[in-house]
N, CA, C and O atoms as a GROMACS GRO file, in nm:
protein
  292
    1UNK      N    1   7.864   9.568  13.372
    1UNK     CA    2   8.007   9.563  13.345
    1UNK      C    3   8.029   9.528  13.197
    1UNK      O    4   7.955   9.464  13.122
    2UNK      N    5   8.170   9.597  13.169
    2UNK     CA    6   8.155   9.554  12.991
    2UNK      C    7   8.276   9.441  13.005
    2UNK      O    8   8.382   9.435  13.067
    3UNK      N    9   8.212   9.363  12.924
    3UNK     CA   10   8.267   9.212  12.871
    3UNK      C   11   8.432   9.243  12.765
    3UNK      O   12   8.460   9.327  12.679
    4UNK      N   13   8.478   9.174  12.804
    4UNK     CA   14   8.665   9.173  12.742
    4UNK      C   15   8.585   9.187  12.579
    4UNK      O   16   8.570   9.291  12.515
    5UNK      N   17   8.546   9.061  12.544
    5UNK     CA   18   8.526   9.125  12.381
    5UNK      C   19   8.486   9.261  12.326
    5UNK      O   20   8.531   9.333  12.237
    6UNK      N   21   8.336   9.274  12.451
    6UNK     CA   22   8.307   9.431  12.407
    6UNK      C   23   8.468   9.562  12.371
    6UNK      O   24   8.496   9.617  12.264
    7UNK      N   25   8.529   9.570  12.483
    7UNK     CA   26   8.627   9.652  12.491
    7UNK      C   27   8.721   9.622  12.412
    7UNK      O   28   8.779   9.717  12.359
    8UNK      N   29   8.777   9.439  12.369
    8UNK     CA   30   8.857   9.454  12.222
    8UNK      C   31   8.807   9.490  12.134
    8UNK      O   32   8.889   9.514  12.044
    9UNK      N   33   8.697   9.510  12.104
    9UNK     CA   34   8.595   9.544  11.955
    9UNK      C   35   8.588   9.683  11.945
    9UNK      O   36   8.610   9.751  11.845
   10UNK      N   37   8.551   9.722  12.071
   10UNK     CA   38   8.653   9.881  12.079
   10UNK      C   39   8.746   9.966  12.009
   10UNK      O   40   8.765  10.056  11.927
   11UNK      N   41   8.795   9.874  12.097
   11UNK     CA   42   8.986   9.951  12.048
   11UNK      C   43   9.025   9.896  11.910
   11UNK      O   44   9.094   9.961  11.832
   12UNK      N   45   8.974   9.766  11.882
   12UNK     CA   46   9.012   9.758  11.724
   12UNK      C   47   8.946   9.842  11.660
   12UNK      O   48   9.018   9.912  11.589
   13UNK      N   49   8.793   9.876  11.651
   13UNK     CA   50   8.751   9.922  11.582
   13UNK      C   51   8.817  10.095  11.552
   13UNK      O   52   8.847  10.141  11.442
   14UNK      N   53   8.827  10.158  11.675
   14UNK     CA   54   8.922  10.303  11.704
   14UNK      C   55   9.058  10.322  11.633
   14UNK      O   56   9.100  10.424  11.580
   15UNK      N   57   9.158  10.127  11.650
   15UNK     CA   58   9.242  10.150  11.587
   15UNK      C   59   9.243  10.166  11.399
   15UNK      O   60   9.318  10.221  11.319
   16UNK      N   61   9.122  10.088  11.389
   16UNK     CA   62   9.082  10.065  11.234
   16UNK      C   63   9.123  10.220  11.198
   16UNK      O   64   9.231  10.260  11.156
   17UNK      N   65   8.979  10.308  11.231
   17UNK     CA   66   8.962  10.446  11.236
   17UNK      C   67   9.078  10.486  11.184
   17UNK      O   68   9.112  10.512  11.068
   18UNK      N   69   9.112  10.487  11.245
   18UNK     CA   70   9.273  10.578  11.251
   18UNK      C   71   9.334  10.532  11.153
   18UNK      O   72   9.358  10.599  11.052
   19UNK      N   73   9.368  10.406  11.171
   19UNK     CA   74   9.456  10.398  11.026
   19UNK      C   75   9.412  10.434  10.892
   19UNK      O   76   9.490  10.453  10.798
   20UNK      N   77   9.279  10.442  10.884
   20UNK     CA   78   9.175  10.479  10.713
   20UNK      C   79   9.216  10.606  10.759
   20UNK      O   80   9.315  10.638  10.693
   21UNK      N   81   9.181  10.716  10.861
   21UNK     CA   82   9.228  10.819  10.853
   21UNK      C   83   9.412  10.858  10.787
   21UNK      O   84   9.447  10.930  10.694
   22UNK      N   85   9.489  10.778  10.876
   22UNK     CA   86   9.545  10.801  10.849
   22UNK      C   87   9.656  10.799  10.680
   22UNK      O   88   9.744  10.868  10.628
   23UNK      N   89   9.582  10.681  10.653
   23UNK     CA   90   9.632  10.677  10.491
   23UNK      C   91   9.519  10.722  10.387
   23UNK      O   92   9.525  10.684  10.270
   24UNK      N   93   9.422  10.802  10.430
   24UNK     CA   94   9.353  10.866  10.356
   24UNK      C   95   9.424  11.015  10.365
   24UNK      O   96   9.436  11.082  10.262
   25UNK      N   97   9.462  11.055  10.471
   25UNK     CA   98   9.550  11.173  10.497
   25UNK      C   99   9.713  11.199  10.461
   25UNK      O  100   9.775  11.301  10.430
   26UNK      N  101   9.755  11.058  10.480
   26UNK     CA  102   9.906  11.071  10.430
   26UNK      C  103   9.953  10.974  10.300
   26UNK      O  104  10.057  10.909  10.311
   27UNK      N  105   9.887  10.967  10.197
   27UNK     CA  106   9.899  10.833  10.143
   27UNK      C  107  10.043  10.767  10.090
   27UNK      O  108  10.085  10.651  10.094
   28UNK      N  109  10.117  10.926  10.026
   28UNK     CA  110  10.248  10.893  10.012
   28UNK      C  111  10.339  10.791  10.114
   28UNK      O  112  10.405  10.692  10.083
   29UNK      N  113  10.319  10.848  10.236
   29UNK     CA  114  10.373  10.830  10.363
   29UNK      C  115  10.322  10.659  10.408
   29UNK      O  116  10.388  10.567  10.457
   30UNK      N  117  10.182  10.668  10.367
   30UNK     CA  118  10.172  10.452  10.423
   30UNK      C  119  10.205  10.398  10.341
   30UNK      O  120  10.251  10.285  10.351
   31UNK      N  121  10.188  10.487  10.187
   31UNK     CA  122  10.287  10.406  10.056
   31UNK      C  123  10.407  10.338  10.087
   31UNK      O  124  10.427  10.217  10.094
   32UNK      N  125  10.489  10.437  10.105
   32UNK     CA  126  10.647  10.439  10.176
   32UNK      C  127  10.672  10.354  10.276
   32UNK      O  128  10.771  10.283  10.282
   33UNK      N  129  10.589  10.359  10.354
   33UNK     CA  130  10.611  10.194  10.489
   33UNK      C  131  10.560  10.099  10.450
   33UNK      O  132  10.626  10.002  10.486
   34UNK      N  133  10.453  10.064  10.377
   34UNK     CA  134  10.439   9.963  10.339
   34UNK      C  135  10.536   9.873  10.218
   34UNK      O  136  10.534   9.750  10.204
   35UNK      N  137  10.621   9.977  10.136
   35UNK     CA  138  10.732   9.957  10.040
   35UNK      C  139  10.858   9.918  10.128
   35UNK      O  140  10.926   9.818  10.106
   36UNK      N  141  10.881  10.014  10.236
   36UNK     CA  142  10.948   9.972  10.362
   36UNK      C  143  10.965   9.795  10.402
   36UNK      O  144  11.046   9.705  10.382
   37UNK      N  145  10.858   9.811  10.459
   37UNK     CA  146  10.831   9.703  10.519
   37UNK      C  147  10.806   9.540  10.404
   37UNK      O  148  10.833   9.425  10.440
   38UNK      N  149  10.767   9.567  10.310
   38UNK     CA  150  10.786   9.511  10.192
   38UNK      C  151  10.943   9.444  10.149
   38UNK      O  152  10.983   9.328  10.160
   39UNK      N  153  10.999   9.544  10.108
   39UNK     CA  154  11.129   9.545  10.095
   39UNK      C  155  11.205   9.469  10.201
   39UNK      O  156  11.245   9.368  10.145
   40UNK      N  157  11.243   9.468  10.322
   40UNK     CA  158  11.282   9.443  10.464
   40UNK      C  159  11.266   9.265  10.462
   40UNK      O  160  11.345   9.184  10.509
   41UNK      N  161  11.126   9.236  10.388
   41UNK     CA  162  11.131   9.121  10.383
   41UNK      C  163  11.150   9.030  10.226
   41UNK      O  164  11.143   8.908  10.217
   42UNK      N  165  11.167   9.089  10.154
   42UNK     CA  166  11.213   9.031  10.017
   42UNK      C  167  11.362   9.095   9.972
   42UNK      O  168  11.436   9.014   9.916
   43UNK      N  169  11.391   9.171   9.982
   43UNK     CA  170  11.541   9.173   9.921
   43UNK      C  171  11.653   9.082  10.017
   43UNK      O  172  11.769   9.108   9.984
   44UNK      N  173  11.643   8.992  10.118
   44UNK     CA  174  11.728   8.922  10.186
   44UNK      C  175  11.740   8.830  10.116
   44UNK      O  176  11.850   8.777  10.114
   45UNK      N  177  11.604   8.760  10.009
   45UNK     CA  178  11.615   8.663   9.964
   45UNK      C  179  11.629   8.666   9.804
   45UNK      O  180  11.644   8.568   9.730
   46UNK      N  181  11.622   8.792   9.771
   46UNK     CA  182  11.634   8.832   9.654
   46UNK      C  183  11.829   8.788   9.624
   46UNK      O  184  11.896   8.724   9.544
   47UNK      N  185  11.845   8.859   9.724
   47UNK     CA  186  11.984   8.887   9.740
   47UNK      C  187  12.060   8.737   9.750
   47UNK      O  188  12.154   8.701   9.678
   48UNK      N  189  11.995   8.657   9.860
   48UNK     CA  190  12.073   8.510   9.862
   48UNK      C  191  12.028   8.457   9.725
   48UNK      O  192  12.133   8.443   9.662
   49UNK      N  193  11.964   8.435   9.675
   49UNK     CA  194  11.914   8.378   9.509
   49UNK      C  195  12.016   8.421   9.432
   49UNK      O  196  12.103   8.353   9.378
   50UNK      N  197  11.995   8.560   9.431
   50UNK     CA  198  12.131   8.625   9.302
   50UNK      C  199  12.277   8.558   9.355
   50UNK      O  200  12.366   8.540   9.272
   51UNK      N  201  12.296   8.523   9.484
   51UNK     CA  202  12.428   8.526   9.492
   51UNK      C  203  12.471   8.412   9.495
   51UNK      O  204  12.580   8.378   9.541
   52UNK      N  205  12.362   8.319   9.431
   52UNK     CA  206  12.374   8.169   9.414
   52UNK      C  207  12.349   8.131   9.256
   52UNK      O  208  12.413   8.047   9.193
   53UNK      N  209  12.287   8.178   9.228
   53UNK     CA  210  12.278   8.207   9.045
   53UNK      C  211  12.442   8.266   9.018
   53UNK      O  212  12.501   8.205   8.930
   54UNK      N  213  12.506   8.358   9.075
   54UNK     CA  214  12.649   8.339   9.043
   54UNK      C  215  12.744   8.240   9.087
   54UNK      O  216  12.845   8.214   9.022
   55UNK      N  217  12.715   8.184   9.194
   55UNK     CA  218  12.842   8.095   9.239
   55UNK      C  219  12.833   8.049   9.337
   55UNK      O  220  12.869   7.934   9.364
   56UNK      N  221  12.769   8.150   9.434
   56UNK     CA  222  12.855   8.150   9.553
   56UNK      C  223  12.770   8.089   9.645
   56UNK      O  224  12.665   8.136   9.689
   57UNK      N  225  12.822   7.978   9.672
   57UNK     CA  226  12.755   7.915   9.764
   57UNK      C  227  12.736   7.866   9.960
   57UNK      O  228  12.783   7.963  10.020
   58UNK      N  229  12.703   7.794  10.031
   58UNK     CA  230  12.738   7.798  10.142
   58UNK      C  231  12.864   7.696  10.162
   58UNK      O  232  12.953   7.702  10.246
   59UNK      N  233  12.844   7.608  10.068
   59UNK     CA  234  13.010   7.511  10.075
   59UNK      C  235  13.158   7.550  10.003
   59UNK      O  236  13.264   7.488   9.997
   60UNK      N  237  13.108   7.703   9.943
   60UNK     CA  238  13.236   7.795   9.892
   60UNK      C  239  13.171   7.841   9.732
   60UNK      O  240  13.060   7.888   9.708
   61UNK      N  241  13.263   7.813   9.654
   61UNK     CA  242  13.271   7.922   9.522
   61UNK      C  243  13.232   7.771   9.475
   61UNK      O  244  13.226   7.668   9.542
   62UNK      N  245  13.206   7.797   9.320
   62UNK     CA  246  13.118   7.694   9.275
   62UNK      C  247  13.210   7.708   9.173
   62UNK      O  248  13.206   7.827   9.141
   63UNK      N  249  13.326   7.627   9.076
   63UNK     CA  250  13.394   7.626   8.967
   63UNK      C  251  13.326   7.629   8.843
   63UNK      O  252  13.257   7.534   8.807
   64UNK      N  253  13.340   7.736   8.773
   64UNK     CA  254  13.266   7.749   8.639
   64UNK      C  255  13.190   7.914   8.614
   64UNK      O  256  13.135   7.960   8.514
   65UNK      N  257  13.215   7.976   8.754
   65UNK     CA  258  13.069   8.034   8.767
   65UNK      C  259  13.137   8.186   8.750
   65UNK      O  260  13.244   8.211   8.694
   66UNK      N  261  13.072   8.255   8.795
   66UNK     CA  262  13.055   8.390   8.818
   66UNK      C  263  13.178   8.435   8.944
   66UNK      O  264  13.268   8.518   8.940
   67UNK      N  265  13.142   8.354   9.038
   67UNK     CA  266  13.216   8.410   9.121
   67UNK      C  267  13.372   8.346   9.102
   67UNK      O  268  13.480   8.401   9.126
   68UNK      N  269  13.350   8.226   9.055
   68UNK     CA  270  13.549   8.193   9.055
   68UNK      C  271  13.600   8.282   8.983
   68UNK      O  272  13.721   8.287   9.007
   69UNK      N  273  13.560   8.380   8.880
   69UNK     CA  274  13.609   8.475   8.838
   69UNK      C  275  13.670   8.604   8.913
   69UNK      O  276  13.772   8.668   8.888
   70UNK      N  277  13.582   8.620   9.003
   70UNK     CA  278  13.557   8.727   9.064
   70UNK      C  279  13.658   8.707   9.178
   70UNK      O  280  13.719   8.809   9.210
   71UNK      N  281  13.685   8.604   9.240
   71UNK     CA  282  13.774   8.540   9.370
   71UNK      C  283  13.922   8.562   9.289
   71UNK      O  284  14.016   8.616   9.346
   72UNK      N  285  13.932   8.506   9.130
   72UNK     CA  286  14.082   8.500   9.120
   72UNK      C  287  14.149   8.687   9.092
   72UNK      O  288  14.264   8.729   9.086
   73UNK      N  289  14.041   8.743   9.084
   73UNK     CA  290  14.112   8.846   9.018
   73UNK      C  291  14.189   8.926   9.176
   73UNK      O  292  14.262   9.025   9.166
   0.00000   0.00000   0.00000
């Protein structure tokens, strides 16, 4: 009988396979998801940073800044 590790060592190894195949075959394409997936997790915080470097904060507009400008107009 084959042993649980044998058969995960398996299928990882099959899944390995595939993926070298596959970004040896599409490279643009794992480029692109990995920029994807990249992105997905840094511009949320990119985004809260910038929008605190102007003003805007979670207890409102910050007087002086970027955004009290932006609120009065």
């Amino acid at each position: 009988m084959i042993s649980l590790p044998e058969i995960t060592n398996s299928v990882l190894q099959a899944a390995g396979n595939g993926l070298v195949k596959f970004r040896q075959n599409h490279p643009g394409l794992a480029a692109a998801g990995l920029i994807a997936a990249g992105s997905t997790v840094l511009l949320p915080t990119v985004g809260l940073a910038a929008l605190g470097l102007a003003g805007f904060t979670s207890g409102g507009v910050v007087g002086g800044m970027l955004s009290l400008t932006i609120h009065e107009s």
